[in-house]
C-alpha positions in Angstrom: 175.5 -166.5 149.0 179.4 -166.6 149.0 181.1 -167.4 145.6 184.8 -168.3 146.4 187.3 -167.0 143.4 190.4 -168.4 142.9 192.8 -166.1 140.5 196.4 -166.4 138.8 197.5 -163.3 138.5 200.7 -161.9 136.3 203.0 -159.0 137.7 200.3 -156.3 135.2 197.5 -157.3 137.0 196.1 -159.7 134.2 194.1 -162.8 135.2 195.1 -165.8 133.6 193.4 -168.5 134.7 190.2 -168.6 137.1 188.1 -170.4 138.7 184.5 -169.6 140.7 182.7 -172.0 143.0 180.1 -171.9 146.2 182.1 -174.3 148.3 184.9 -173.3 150.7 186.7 -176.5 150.5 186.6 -177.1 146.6 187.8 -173.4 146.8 190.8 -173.8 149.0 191.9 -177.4 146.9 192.0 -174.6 143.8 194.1 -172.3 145.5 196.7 -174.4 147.0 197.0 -175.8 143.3 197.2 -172.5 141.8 199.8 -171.7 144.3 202.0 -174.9 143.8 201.9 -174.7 140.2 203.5 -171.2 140.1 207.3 -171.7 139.6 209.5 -169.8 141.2 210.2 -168.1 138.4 207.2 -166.6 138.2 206.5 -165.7 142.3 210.0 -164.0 141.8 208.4 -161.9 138.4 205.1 -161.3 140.3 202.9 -163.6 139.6 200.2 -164.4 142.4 197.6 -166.9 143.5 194.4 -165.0 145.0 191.5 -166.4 146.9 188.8 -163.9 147.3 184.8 -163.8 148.2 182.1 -161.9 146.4 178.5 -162.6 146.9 177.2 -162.4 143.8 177.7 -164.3 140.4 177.3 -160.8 138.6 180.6 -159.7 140.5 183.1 -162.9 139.1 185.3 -162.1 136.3 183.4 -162.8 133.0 186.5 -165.3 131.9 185.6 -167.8 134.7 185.2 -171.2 135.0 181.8 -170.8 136.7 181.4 -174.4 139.5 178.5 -174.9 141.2 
């Protein structure tokens, strides 16, 4: 199974906001959102928007907003 995770992450390396969920196109929505909500502020300080796979549930970060 592929769990897509969609991260905001601050310039530490400090997830603040994310969100788990088996489909691809659900996942990709979440992303460009987390992307077009940074400000530039924040791109400019660090900040990123990261879309990754894992393939188990056991592997997403425990913070999650778990979608299935």
């Amino acid at each position: 199974m592929t769990i897509w995770v969609n991260e905001q992450i601050d310039p530490s390396g400090m997830i603040h906001a994310c969100i788990a969920c088996c489909n691809e196109s659900q996942a990709k929505d979440c992303h460009d959102s987390y992307e077009n909500n940074l400000t530039e502020t924040q791109k400019a300080a660090g900040w990123v928007a990261r879309l990754r796979t894992v393939d188990s549930w056991d592997d997403v970060p425990v913070n999650s907003l778990k979608l299935n």
